[in-house]
Every structure is written in C-alpha cells, then in structure tokens.
C-alpha positions in Angstrom: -28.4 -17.4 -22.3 -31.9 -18.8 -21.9 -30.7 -20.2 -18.6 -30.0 -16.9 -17.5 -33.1 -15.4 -18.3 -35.1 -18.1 -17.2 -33.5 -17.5 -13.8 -33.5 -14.0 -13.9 -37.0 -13.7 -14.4 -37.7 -16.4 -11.1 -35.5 -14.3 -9.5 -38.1 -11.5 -10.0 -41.3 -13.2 -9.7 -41.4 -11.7 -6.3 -40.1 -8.4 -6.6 -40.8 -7.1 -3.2 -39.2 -10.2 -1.6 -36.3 -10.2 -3.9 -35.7 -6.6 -3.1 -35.5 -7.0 0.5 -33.6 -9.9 0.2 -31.1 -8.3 -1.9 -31.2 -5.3 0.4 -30.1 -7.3 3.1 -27.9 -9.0 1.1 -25.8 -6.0 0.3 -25.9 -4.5 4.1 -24.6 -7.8 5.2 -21.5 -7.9 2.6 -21.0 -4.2 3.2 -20.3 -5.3 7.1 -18.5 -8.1 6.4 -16.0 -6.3 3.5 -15.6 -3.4 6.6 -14.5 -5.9 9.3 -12.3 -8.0 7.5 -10.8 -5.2 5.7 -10.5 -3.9 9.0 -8.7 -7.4 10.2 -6.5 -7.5 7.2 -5.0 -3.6 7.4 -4.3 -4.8 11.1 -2.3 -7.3 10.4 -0.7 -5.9 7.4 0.3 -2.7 9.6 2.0 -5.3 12.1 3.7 -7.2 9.3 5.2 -3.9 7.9 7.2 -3.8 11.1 10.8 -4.9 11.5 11.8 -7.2 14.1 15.3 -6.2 14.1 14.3 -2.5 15.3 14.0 -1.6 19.0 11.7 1.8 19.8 13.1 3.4 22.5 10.5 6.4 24.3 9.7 7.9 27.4 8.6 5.4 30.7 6.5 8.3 31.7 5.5 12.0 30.7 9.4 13.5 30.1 10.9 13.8 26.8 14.3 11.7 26.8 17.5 13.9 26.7 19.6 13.8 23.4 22.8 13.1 25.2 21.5 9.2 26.0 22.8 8.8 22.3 26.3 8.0 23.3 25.2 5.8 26.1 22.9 3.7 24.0 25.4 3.5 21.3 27.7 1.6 24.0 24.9 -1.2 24.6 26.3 -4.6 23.1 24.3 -5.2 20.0 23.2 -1.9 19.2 24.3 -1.5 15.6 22.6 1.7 14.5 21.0 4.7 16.5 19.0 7.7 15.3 16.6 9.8 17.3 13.6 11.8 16.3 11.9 14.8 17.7 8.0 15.9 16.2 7.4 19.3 15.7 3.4 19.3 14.6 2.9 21.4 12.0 0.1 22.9 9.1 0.1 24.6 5.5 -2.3 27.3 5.7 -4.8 25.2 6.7 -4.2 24.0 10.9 -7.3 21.1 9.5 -4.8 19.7 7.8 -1.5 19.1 9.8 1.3 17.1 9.0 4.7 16.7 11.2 7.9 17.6 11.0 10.7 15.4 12.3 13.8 17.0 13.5 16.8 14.3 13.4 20.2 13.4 12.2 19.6 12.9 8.8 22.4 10.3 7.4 21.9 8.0 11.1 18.0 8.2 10.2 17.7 7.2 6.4 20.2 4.1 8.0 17.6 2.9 10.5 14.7 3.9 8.4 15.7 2.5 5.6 12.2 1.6 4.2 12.3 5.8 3.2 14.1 6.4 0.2 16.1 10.0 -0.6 18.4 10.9 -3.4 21.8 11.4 -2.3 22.3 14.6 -4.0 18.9 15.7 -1.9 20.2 14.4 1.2 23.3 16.4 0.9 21.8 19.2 0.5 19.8 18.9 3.5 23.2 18.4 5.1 24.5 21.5 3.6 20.9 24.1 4.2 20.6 24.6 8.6 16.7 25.7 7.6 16.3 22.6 4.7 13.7 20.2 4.9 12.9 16.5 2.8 8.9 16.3 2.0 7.0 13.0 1.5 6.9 13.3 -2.2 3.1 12.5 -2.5 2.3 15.3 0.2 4.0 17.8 -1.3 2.7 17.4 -4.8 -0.7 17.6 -2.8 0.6 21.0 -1.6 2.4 22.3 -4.8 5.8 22.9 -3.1 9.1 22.4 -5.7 12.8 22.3 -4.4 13.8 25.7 -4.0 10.4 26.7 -2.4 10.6 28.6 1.4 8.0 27.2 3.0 6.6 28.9 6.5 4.4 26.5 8.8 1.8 27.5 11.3 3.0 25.0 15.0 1.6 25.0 18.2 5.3 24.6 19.0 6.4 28.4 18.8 9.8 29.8 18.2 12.0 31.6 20.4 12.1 34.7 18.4 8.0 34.5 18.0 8.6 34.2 13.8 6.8 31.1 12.1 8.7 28.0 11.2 10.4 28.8 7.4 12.2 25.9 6.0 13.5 25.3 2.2 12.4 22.4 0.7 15.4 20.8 -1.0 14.4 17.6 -1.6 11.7 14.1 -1.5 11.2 11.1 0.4 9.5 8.2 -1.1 8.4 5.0 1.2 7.9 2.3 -1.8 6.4 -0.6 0.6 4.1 2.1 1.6 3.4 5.1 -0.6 -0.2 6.0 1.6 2.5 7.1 4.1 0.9 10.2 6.7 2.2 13.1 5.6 5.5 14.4 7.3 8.8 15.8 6.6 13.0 15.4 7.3 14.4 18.6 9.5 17.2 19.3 11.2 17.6 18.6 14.5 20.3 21.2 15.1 18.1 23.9 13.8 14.9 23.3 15.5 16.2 22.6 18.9 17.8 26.0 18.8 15.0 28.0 17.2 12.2 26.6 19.7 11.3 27.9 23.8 11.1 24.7 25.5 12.4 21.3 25.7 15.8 22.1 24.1 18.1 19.1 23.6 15.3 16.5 23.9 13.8 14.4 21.6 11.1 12.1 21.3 12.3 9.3 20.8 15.2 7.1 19.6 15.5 4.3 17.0 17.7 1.4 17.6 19.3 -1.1 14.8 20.5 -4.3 16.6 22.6 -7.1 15.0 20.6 -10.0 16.2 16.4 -9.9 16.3 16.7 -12.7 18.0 18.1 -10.8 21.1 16.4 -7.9 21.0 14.3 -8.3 24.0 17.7 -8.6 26.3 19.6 -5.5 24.3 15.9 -3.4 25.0 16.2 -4.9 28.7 19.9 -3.5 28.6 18.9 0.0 27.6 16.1 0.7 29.5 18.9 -0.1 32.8 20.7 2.7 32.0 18.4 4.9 32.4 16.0 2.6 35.2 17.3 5.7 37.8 17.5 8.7 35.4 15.3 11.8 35.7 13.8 10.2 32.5 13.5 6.3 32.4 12.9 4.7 28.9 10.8 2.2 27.5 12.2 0.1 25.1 10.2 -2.0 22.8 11.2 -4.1 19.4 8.8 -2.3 16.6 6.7 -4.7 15.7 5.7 -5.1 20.2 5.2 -1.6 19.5 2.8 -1.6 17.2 0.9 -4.1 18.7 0.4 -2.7 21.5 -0.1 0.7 20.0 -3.2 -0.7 18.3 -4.7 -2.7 21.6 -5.2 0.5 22.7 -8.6 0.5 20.6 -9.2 -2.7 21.8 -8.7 -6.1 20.4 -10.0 -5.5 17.1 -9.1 -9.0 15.2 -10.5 -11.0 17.3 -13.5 -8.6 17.9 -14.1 -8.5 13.8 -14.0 -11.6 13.8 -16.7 -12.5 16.4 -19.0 -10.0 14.4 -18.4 -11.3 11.0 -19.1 -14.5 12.0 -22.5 -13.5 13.4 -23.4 -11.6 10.0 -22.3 -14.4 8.2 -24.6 -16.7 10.4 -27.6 -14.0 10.0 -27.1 -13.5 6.7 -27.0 -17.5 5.9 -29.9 -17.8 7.8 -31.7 -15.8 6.1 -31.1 -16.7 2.4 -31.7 -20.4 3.2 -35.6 -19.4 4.3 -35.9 -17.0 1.0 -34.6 -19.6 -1.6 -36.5 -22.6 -0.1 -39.5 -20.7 0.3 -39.7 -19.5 -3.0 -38.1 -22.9 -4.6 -41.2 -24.5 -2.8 -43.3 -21.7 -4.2 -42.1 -22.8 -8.0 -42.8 -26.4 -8.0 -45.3 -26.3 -10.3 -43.1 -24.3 -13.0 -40.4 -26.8 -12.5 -43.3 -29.6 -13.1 -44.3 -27.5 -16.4 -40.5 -27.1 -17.4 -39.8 -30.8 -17.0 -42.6 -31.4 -18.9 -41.5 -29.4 -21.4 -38.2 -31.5 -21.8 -36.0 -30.1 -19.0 -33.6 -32.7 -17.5 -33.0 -32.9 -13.8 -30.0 -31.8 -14.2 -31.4 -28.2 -16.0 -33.9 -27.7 -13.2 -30.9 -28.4 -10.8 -28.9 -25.9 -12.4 -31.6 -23.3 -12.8 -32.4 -23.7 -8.8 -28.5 -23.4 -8.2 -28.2 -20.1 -11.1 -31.3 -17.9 -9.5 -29.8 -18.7 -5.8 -25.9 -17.8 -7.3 -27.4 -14.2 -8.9 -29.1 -13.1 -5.7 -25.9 -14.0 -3.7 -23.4 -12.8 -6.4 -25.3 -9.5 -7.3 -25.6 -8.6 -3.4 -21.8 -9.3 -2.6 -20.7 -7.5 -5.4 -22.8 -4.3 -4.7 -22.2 -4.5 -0.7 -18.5 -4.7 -2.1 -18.4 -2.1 -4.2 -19.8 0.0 -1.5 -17.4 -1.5 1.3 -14.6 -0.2 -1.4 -15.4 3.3 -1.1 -16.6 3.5 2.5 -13.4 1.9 4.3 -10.8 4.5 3.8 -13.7 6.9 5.9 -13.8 4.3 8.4 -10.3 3.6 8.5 -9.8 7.0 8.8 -11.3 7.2 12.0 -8.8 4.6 13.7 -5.1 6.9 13.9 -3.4 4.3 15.4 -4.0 2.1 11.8 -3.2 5.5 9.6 -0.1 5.9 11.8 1.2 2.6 10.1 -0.8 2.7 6.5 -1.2 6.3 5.5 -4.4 5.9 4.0 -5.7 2.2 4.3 -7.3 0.6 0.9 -9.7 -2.4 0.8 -7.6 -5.4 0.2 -8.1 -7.4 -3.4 -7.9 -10.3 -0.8 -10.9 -9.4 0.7 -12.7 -8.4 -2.3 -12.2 -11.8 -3.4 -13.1 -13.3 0.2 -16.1 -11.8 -0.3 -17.0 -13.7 -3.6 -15.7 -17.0 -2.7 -17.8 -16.3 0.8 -21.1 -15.8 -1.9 -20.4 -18.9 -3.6 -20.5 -20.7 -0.3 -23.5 -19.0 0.7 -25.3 -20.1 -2.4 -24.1 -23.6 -2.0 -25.4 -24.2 1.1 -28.4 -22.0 0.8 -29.3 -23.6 -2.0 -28.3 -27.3 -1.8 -31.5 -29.0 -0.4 -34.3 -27.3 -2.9 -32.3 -27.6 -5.9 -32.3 -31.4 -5.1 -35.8 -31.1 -4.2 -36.2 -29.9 -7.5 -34.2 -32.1 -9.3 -36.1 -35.4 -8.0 -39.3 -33.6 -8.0 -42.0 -36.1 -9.9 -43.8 -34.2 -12.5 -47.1 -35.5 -11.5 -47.2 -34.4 -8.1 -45.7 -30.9 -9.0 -48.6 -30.4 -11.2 -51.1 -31.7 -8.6 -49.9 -28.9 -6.5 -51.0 -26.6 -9.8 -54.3 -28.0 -9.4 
C-alpha cells in the first residue's frame, strides 16, 4: 500500500502532463479496442459460416424462378435444397424494418439448421396459409404472443392493396447467435400469391451438399444449368460468400491492422518520452528515498508501478469506452450486422487490450527504471543541489 501511494502521488506531481498523457492514453486504447474489435467480429462472422453450404443467387439483376428447385435437386451431391424470397417489412414504425422470409418451411429449418423451432410451432405454421415464426428476441421487443394478427407496412404491396396480416404462431431461436437481425418464417405459397409482381420467384436458394470438399465443382455444376437461362445463377459456398460480401467495404482486416499498428507505434512513442522525462525529472527523490533505506530493487519497482498505473488506468478507461461505442460503430457496417445481429466487443480484445498495456509499460519503462535502480545516491543529490 505505501508503494502505491508513493507512486500514485509521482504519478501526480505533474498534473497537467499526467493528464494529457492519460488523455492520450485513453484516445489511443479507444482506437485500438474499435479496430481490433472491428478485426475480430470479421472474422468471427466468416467463422459462423458453413462450408458445406452452397448460396445460390442471381448472375445479374433477375430474381431466379422457383421452378429451378427440381433441376438443382438433380445435381450430384446436392443433399438438401430450400429457397428464400424477402419481403421487407415494418411494425408501425418503417425506421425500424425487419424482413420477412417466404419459404418452404420443413426444407428451410433442414438447411438452416443453426435456427431452432419447436415442432409443435412449426406444424402450425404448416397448418395457418397466413402464419408466421418470429425471431423470439424481436418479438419480445415488439410485444407480439402466439395468437397475435399482426399487419406490416412493405414497400412490397399486395395485389388486393390490403396490408400484409400474418398470425404469429410461433419462435425461432439461433443459439450460436442470439444478436440475430430481426426477421421472420412465412409462407411461400401465400405471399407469392397475395403480391403484384415477381410471382413464383425467389431470391435465392440454399444448397446442402454431401461433400465440402466438392462444393466448388457441384456450385460449378449448378450455375451450368442455368449458364443460358433468362436468369443465370451465381453459386457460391457460404463462407466465399460472406467474404466477399464483406470486401465490398473494403479490406478491413488488413486495413485495422495497418492502423492499429500505427497507434500502437504513436502511442509507444509517446509514453517512452513522458516516463523518461519525468523519471529523469525524479532523480533526486529516488536519491532522497535511497537514502532513506530504499533498495534498488524498491526504486525499480516504484519506477516500473507509476509507469504500469498510467498505462493500466488509460487502457482500462479507453476500454470501457471502446465497450460502449462499438455496437454504434458496428452498426454502421450492414454487411457485419447481416452476419452478427448486433456485434459486442470481444472479452478477447478486452483482454488484448491489457496484456497490450503491460507491454507498453515494459518497454516504456525499462531503461529509466534501471537508470534508477543503479542510480548513485551521491550524484542524484548533486543534481538536488
């Protein structure tokens, strides 16, 4: 404890400098905790792809046709097929939309099979033409129950010019990823009948194959079929997909990573001039303490503590900050909320960031605290003098 305060108060015998330091110290961790939070959701949202799943969408501008189901089905190594179609959608409030995905809804809890659905509730969406399955976490949001009769606001319209009413009759859970974006189960039959345009199309089909390792030649296969069609495919394993979904805001890894590195260089930079300058400043006190009966190793240690408290209390603040700030920025990036729901700052980079302040320190603070250490108590106090 007297350690502490010893170095609490040399931390503080500068208040000014301290403060800017710190200041900078925080603005630097805050950067860092936003770009590798921002690498690690990246690669998390690639990793929560499956290899073994082929993405099969439009070459160009035309919705694919529903009947290239039985077609695709007949490609060797195609084990399971579902297709989607995304009705965009809004509850009161066209701010916050959500979508609606009209499908087969036995063939798509099979190839989605990270979504979860009672049976009972699944049956029942079988059995109600107008039914619908709600993200569980979005509908508590909203307050809607099984039994509710819902309508929904679309820039899709409806033949008959009525708004979308569907029942809710059950929930969908994604355990590997409860911050899923809001959307919701339909049936296919019932929207492609009930809407003006684009009747038996869909936006696109899901593919199971039986080997990942082949999945390149059955996605060559299937985009064959249709090479002369009125509407070519483009068919990609999931995890391509996503990859390539996300280089369309540039190549953000290795971009966060060229920037950290520079704030980790500016930011090392400048705690080596503000500890050494102020260690050089103290060499009389440590002079007076080692008079006083302070070993080496204490004045080592004390050097070592002030330098670890600056670093440590402006990681941890910049951090905390960084916690609260990066589902904002996040936010801002679709393509990443299209995989993550909502993304969270990782504990791994929470805990990057403190093993990255204990670094700093040590290198910061390596040469004055052995400066200080061998430091000959006569020609401290000389300096005094």
């Amino acid at each position: 404890m007297k350690m502490f305060r010893l170095a609490w108060a040399g931390l503080w015998a500068k208040p000014v400098r301290t403060t800017l330091t710190l200041v900078s110290l925080i603005v630097g961790f805050l950067l860092f905790g936003l770009l590798q939070g921002l690498h690690t959701a990246f690669a998390l949202a690639t990793s929560r792809t499956q290899a073994d799943r082929l993405l099969i969408s439009p070459r160009f501008e035309s919705p694919l046709p529903q009947s290239y189901l039985g077609q695709i089905q007949q490609v060797p190594g195609v084990k399971e097929v579902t297709w989607t179609g995304f009705l965009p959608a809004f509850y009161q409030d066209a701010r916050k939309g959500f979508v609606v995905i009209s499908t087969d809804p036995v063939s798509f809890i099979q190839v989605r099979n990270e979504y979860v659905v009672k049976p009972a509730q699944l049956q029942a969406l079988l059995a109600t033409r107008t039914g619908m399955l709600v993200l569980e976490s979005f509908a508590q949001e909203l307050g809607w129950k099984i039994g509710d009769k819902v309508p929904l606001g679309s820039l899709v319209p409806r033949a008959d010019g009525a708004p979308w009413t569907f029942d809710v009759v059950g929930f969908v859970t994604n355990p590997s990823n409860p911050g899923s974006v809001p959307f919701a189960l339909a049936n296919y039959d019932y929207v492609n009948e009930s809407r003006t345009n684009l009747k038996d199309r869909v936006t696109r089909f899901v593919v199971r194959v039986d080997d990942p390792r082949r999945s390149l030649e059955t996605a060559e296969a299937i985009d064959e079929l249709f090479a002369s069609s009125e509407a070519p495919s483009r068919t990609q394993a999931e995890n391509e997909y996503a990859q390539s979904d996300m280089a369309t805001i540039g190549d953000v890894q290795r971009l966060t990573a060229a920037i950290t590195a520079a704030v980790l260089f500016a930011t090392l930079f400048m705690t080596v001039n503000v500890i050494r300058q102020a260690a050089r400043e103290r060499t009389p006190q440590f002079g007076m303490l080692k008079t006083l009966g302070f070993s080496d190793r204490k004045v080592l240690a004390l050097v070592v503590g002030e330098a670890l408290l600056l670093c440590l209390l402006g990681a941890l603040i910049g951090l905390a900050i960084t916690t609260v700030t990066f589902p904002l920025v996040a936010s801002y990036l679709p393509n990443l909320s299209g995989y993550l729901g909502t993304p969270r700052l990782s504990g791994r980079v929470l805990l990057l960031g403190v093993v990255t302040a204990i670094a700093l320190t040590a290198v910061s603070a390596a040469l004055p605290a052995w400066k200080a250490m061998r430091l000959n108590i006569v020609d401290a106090l000389r300096m005094r003098a």
